[in-house]
C-alpha positions in Angstrom: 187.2 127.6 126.4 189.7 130.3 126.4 190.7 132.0 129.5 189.7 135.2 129.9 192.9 137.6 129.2 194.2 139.4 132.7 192.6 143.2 133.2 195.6 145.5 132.3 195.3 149.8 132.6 196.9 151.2 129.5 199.0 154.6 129.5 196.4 155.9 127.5 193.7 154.6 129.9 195.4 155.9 132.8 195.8 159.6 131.0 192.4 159.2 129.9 191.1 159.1 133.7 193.0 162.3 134.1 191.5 164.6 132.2 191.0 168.1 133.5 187.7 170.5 132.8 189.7 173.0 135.1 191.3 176.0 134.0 194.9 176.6 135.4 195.1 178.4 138.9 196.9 181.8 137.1 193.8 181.9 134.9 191.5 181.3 138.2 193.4 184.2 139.6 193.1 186.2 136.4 189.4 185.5 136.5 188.8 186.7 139.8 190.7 190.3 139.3 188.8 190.6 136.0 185.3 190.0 138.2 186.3 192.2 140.6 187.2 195.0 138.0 183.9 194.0 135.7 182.2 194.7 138.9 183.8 197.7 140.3 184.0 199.7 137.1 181.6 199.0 134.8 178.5 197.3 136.0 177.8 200.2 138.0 177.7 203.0 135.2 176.8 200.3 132.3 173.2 201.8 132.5 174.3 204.9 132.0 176.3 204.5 129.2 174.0 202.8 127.2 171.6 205.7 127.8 174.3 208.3 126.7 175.8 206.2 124.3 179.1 208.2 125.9 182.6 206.1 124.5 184.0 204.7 127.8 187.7 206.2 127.8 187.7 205.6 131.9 186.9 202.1 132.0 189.3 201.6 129.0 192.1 203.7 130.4 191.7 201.5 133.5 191.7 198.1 131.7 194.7 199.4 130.1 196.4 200.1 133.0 195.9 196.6 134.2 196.5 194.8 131.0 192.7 193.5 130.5 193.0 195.9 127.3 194.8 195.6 124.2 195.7 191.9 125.8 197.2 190.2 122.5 200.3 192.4 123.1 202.6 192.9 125.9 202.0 195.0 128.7 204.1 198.1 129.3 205.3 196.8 132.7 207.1 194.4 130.9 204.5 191.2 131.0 204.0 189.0 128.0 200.6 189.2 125.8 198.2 186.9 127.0 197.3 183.5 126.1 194.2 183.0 124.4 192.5 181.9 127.4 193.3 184.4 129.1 191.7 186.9 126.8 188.4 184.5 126.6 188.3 185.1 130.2 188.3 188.5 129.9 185.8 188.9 127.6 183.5 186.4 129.5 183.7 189.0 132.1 183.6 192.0 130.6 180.2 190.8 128.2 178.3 190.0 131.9 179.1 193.6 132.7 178.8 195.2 129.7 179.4 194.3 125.9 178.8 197.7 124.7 182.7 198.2 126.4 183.3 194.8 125.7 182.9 195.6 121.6 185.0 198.7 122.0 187.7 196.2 123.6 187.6 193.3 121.3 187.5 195.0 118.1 191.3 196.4 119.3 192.1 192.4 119.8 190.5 191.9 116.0 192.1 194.7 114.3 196.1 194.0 115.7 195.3 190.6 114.8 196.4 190.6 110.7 199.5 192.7 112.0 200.3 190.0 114.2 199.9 187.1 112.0 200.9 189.1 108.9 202.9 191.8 109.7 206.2 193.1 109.6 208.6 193.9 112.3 208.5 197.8 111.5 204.4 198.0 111.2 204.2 196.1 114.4 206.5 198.6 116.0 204.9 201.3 114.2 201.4 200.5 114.7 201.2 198.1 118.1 204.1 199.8 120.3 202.3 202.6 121.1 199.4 200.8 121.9 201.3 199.2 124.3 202.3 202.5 126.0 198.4 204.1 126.0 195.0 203.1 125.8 194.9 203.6 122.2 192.3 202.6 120.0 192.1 200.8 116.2 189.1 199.9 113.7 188.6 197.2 111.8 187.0 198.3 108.1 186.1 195.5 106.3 182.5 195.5 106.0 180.3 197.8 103.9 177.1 198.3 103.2 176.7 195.8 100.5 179.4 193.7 101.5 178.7 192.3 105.3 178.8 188.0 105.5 180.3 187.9 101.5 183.7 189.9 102.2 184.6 188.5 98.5 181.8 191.5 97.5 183.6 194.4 98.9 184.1 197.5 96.6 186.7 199.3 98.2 189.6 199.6 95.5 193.4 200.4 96.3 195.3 201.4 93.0 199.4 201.2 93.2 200.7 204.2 92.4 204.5 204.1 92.3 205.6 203.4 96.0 201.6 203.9 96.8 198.2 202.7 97.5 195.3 205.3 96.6 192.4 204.4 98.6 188.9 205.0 97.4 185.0 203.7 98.7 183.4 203.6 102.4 183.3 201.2 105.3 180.3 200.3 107.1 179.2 199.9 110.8 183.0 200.4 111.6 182.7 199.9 115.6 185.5 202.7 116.9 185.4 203.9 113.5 185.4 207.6 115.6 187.9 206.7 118.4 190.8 204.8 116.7 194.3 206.3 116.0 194.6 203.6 113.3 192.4 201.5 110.7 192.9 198.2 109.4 191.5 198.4 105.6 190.5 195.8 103.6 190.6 196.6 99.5 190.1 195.2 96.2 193.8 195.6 94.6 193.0 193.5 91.4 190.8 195.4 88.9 189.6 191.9 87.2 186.0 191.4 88.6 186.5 187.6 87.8 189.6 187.2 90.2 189.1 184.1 92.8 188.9 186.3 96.5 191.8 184.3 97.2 194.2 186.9 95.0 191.7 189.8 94.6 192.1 191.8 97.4 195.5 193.4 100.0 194.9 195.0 103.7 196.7 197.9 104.8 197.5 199.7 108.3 196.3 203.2 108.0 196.8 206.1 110.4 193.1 207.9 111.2 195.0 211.7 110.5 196.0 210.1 107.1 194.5 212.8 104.7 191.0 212.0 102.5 189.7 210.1 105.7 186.2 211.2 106.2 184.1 209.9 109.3 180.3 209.3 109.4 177.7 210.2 112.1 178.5 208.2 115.3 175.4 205.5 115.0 172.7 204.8 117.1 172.4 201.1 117.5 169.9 198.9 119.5 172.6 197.7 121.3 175.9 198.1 122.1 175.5 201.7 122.6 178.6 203.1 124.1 180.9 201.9 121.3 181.8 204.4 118.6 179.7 202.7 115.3 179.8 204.8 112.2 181.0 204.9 108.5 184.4 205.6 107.7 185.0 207.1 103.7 188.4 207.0 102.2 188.6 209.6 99.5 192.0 209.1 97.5 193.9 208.8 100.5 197.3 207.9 99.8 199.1 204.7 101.5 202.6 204.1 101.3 203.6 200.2 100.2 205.5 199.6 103.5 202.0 199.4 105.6 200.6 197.1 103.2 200.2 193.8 105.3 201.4 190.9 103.8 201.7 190.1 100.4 199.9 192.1 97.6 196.5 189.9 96.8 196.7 187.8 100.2 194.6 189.6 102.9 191.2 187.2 101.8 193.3 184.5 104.1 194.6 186.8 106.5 190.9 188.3 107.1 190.1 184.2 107.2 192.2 183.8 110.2 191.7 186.3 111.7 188.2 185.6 112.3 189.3 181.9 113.5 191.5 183.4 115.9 188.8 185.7 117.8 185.8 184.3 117.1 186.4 182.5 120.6 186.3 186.4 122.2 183.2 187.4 120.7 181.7 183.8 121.9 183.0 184.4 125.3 181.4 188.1 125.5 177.8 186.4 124.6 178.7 183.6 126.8 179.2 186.4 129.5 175.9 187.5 128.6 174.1 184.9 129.2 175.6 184.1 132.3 174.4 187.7 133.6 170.7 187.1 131.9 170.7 183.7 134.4 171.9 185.7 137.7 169.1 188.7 136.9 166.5 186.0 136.6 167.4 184.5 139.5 167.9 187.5 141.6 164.6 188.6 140.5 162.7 185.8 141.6 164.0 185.6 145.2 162.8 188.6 145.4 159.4 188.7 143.6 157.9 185.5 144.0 154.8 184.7 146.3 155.1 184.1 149.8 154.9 180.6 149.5 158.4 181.0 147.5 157.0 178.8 144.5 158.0 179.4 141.3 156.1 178.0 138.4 157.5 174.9 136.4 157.4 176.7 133.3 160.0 179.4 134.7 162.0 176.7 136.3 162.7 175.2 133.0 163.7 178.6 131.7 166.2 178.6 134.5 167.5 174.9 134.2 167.6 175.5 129.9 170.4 179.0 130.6 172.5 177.4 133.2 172.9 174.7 130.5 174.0 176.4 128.0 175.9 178.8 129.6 178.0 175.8 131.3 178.0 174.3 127.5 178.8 177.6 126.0 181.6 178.4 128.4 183.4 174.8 128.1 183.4 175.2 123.7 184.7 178.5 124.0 187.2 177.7 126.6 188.0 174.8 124.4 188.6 176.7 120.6 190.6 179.2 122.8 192.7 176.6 124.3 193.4 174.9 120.6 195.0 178.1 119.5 197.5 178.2 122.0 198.3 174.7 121.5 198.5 175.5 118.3 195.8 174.4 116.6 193.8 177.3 114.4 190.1 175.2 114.0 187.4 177.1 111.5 185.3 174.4 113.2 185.7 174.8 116.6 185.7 178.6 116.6 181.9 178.2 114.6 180.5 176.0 116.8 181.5 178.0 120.0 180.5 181.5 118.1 176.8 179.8 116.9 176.3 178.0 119.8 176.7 180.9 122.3 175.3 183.9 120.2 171.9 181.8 119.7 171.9 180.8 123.5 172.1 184.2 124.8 169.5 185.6 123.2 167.5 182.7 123.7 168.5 184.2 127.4 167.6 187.2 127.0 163.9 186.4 125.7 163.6 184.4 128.3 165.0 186.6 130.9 162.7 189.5 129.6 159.9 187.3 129.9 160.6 186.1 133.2 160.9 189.8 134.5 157.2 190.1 132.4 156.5 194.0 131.7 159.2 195.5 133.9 161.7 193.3 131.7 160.8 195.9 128.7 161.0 198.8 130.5 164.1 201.4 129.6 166.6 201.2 132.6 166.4 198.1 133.7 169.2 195.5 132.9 167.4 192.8 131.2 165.7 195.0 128.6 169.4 196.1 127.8 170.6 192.7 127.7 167.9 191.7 125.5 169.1 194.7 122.6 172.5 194.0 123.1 172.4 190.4 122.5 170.9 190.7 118.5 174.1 191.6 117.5 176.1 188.5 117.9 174.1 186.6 115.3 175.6 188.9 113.3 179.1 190.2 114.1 182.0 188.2 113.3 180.4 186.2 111.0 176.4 185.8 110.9 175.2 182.9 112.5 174.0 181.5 108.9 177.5 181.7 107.7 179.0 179.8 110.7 176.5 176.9 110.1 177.9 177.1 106.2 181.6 176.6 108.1 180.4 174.1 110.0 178.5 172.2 107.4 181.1 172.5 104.9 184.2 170.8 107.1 181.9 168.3 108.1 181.6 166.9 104.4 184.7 167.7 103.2 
């Protein structure tokens, strides 16, 4: 009989048994001033804002000032841009305040993005240095009305002409499509219908005074309300070759990664969410249950099922945000954290609206505003459908 062999710990046992859930004690400090600003500046007027559908420049000129806005680039007192998650953080606390503000943010993270994975020196310094210095403001126009989930149907053509791009067609649903001093425009440049998407289309950086820009009626969503939603129509407005981003033909994989490297944002804003639809719930039934204190089993398990997901939700979202700055760009983690948390909170938010029963539906209070307000992230960024076609799709490749 052989002997057994002696037990022996492994380096990679030993590295193994250290493995850390914990974020780093700078983000712990980060996430603490961002709770204390969510908290300070914007859960008390949230309400309010959602009823006047008013653009928040104070919150956003205060975020600014404390580099919570406009976070991918450095701050004007010298500090670097923020990691990735860093910026999830933020937008984990700014979606349990508000996500109306929080869309008005994130779509300035989503629209520098191509410039900063595509752009040139001079567009950066043209386009993103004054955003450093104010609390300025950018769109992102890809989608139109026909062309949502399938960007490879968009109609928006941009001819060369000489040293020139003429722009022609109309954006749709452009959130700070009203408020930004620049637009990040997706267009068809080759005229061949046929054309793989991969070669079809170019993006372009487009001042908002250019000429032949015509903005829409400022839309009134179900939720969301305070950012600026509306169509933007470029009407032969002329763009010069040198704010063309990248190559001529490659913006299909620029818009591509882009959406990989913020998807983890918008998942953090739901994730924010849903943490805030659990607190409400449970704020609401230490104060409204019998005087016995009991709360039915049916509602417990409505409590236990959020605090689930939003711990699960929190940890893939931390986790695709941490893969980018380590370097590693994943279409499949940045799905599974954008699917995951935009079908848990507004499983929430039913739940939450339920568990408030009639005064969850009335105007005013928060739940009934978290409710509306959480539709949107099935859809945003990448319909929930089309994430589970990402997903699906890397797993048999």
């Amino acid at each position: 009989m052989l002997a057994r062999p002696a037990l022996t710990f492994s380096k990679s046992a030993t590295e193994a048994a250290s493995c850390s859930f914990d974020i780093s004690p700078a983000h712990k400090r980060l996430r603490e001033e961002i709770k204390q600003f969510a908290r300070d500046e914007i859960i008390p007027v949230a309400i309010e804002h959602d009823r006047s559908m008013e653009f928040p420049w104070k919150i956003l000129r205060n975020a600014h000032e404390r580099h919570f806005l406009n976070t991918s680039i450095p701050h004007r007192n010298g500090s670097a841009p923020r990691d990735k998650l860093a910026q999830a953080i933020i937008s984990e606390e700014i979606g349990y305040a508000c996500t109306g503000v929080g869309l008005a943010m994130f779509i300035n993270e989503l629209s520098m993005t191509p410039l900063l994975l595509a752009g040139d020196d001079h567009q950066k310094e043209a386009f993103l240095r004054p955003m450093v210095e104010e609390p300025l403001m950018a769109a992102y126009c890809v989608t139109e009305s026909s062309a949502g989930s399938d960007v490879a149907a968009i109609r928006t053509r941009a001819v060369r002409h000489g040293d020139e791009y003429i722009l022609n067609g109309t954006k749709a649903w452009i959130s700070n499509g009203g408020k930004a001093s620049w637009y990040f425009v997706l267009a068809r440049t080759d005229s061949d219908p046929s054309a793989p998407a991969g070669r079809a289309f170019s993006a372009f950086a487009v001042p908002a005074n250019t000429e032949g820009i015509v903005l829409g009626k400022k839309e009134h969503n179900m939720g969301q309300r305070c950012s600026d939603t509306r169509m933007i129509t470029f009407e032969d407005v002329r763009v010069r070759e040198e704010r063309r981003i990248g190559e001529e033909g490659d913006a299909f994989k620029i818009v591509m990664r882009t959406f990989d490297a913020t998807r983890p944002l918008v998942s953090s804003m739901a994730t924010g969410l849903l943490a805030r639809c659990l607190d409400e719930s449970i704020n609401f039934l230490r104060d409204h249950t019998q005087s016995n204190g009991v709360v039915d089993q049916i509602t417990q398990f409505k409590l236990a099922e959020m605090a689930m997901n939003a711990e699960l939700s929190r940890m893939m979202c931390y986790k695709s945000a941490a893969m980018i700055d380590n370097g590693s760009l994943s279409s499949y983690h940045s799905s599974l954290a954008k699917t995951f948390a935009a079908e848990k909170a507004n499983k929430a938010a039913a739940n939450a609206v339920e568990i408030f029963g009639h005064a969850g539906c009335s105007e005013g209070v928060c739940v009934e505003k978290l409710m509306r307000d959480a539709k949107i992230f099935q859809i945003y960024g990448g319909t929930t459908q089309i994430q589970k076609l990402i997903i699906s799709r890397l797993l048999l490749r």
